[in-house]
mmCIF file as gemmi writes it, N, C-alpha and C atoms, coordinates in Angstrom:
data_model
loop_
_atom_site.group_PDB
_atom_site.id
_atom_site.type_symbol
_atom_site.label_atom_id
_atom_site.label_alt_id
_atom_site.label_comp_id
_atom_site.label_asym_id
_atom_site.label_entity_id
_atom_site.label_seq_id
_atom_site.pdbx_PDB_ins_code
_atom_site.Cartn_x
_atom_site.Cartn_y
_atom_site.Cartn_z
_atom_site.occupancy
_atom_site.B_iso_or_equiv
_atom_site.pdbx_formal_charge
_atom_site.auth_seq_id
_atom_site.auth_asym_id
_atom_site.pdbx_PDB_model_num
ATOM 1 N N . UNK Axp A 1 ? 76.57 -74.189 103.757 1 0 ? 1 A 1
ATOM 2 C CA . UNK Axp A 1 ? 77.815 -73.415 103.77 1 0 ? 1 A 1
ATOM 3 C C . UNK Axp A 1 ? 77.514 -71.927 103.967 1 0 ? 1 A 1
ATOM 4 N N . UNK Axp A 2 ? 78.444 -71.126 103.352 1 0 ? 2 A 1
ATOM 5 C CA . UNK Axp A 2 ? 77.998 -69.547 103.483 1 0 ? 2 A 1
ATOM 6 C C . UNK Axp A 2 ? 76.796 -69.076 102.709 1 0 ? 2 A 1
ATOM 7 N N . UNK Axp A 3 ? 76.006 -70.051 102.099 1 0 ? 3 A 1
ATOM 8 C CA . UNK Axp A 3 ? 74.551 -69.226 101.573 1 0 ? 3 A 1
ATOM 9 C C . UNK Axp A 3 ? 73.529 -69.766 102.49 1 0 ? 3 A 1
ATOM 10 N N . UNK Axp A 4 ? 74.001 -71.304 103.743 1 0 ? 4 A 1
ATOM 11 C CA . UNK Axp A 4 ? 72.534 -71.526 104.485 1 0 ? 4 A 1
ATOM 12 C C . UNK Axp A 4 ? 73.387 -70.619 104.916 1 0 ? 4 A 1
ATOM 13 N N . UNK Axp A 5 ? 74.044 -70.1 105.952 1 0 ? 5 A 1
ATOM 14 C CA . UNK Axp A 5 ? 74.394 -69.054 106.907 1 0 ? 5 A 1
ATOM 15 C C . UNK Axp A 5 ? 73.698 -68.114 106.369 1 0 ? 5 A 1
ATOM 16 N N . UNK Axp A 6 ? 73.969 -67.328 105.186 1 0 ? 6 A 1
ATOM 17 C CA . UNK Axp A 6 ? 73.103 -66.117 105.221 1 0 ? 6 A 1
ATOM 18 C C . UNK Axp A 6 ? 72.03 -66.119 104.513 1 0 ? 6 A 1
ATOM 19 N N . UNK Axp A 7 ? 71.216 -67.251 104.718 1 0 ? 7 A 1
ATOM 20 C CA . UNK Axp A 7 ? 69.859 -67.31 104.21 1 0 ? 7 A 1
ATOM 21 C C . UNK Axp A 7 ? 69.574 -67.614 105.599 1 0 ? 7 A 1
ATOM 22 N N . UNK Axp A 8 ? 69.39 -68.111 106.745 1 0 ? 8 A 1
ATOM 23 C CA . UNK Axp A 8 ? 69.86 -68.414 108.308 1 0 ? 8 A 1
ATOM 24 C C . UNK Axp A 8 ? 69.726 -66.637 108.701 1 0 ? 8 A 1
ATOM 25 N N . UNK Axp A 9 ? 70.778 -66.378 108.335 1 0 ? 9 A 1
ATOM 26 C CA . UNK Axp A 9 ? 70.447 -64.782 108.659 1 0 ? 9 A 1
ATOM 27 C C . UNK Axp A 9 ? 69.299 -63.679 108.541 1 0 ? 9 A 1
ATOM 28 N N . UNK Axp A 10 ? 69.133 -63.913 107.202 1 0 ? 10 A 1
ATOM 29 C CA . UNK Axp A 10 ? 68.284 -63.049 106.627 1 0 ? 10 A 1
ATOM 30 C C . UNK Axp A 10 ? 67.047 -63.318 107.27 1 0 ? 10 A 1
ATOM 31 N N . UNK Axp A 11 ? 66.861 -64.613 107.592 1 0 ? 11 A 1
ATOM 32 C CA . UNK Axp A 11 ? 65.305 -65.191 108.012 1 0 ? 11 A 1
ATOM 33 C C . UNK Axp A 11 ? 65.591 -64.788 109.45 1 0 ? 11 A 1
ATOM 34 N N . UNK Axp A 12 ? 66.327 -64.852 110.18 1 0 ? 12 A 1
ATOM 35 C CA . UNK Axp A 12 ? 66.008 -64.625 111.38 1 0 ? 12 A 1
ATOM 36 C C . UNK Axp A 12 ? 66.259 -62.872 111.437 1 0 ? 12 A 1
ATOM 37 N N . UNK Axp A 13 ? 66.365 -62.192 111.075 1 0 ? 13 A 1
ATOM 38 C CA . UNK Axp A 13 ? 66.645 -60.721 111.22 1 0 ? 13 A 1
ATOM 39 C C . UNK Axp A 13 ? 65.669 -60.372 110.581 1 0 ? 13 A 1
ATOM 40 N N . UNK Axp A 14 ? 65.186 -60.719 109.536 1 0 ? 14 A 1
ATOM 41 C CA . UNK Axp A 14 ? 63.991 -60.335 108.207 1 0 ? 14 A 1
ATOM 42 C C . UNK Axp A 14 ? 64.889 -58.898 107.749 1 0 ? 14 A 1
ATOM 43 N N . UNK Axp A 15 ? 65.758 -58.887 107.078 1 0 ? 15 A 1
ATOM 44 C CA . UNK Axp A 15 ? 66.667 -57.768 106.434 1 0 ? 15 A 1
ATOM 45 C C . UNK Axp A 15 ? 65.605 -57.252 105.058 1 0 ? 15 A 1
ATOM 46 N N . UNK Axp A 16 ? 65.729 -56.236 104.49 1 0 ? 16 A 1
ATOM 47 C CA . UNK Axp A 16 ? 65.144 -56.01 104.024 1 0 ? 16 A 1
ATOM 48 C C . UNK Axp A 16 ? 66.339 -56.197 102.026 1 0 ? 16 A 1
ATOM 49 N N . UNK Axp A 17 ? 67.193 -57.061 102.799 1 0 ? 17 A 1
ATOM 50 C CA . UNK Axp A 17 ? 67.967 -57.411 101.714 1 0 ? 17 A 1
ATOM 51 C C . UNK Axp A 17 ? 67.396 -58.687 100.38 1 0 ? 17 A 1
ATOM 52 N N . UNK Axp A 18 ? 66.71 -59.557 101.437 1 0 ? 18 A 1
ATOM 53 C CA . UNK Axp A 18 ? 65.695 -60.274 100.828 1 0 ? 18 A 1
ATOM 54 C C . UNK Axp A 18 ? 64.836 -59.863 100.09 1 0 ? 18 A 1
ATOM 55 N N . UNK Axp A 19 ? 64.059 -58.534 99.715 1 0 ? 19 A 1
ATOM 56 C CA . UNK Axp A 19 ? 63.11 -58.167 99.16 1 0 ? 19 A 1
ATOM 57 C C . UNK Axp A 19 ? 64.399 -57.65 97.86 1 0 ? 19 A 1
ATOM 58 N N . UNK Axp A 20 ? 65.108 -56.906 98.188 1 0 ? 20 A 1
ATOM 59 C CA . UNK Axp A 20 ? 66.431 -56.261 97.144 1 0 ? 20 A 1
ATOM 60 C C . UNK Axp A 20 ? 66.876 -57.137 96.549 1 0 ? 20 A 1
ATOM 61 N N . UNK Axp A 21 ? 67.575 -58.398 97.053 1 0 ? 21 A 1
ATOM 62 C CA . UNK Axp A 21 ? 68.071 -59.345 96.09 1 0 ? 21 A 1
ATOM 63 C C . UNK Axp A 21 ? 67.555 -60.277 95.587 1 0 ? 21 A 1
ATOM 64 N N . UNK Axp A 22 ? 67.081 -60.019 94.094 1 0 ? 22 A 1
ATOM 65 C CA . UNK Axp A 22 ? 66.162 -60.918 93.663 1 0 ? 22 A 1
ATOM 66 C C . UNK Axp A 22 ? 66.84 -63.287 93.963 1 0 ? 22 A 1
ATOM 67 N N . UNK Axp A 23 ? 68.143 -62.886 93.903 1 0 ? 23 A 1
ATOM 68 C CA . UNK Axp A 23 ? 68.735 -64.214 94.462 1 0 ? 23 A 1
ATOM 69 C C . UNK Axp A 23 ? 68.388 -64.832 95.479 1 0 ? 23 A 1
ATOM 70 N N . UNK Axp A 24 ? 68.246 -64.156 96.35 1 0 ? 24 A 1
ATOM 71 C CA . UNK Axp A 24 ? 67.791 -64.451 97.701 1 0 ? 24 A 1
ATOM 72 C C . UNK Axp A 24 ? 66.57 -64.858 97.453 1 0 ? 24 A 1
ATOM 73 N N . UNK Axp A 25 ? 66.013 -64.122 97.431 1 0 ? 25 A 1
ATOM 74 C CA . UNK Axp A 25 ? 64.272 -64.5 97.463 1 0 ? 25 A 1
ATOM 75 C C . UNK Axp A 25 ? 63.84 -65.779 96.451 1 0 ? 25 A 1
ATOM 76 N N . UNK Axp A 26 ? 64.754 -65.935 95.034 1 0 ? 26 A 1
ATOM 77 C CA . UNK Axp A 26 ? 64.443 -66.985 94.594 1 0 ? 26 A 1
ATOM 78 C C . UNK Axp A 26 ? 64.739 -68.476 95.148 1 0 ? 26 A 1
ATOM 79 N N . UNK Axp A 27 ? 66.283 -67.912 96.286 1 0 ? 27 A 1
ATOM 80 C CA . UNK Axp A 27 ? 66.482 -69.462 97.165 1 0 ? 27 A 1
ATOM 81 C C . UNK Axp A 27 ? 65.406 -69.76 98.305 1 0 ? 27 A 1
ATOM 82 N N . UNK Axp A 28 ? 64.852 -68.537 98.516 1 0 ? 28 A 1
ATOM 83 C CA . UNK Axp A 28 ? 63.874 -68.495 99.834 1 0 ? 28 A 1
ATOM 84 C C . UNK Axp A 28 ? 62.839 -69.019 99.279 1 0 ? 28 A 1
């Protein structure tokens, strides 16, 4: 749903939002 989309995102752009949101990085 809207978290593969922007986990989908993040991986293909490499945002530097992934390193900031510790959420992210724990789904990654």
């Amino acid at each position: 749903m809207f978290l593969t989309q922007l986990i989908k995102k993040i991986r293909s752009s490499s945002n530097p939002i992934k390193i900031r949101n510790p959420v992210t990085q724990k789904i990654m």
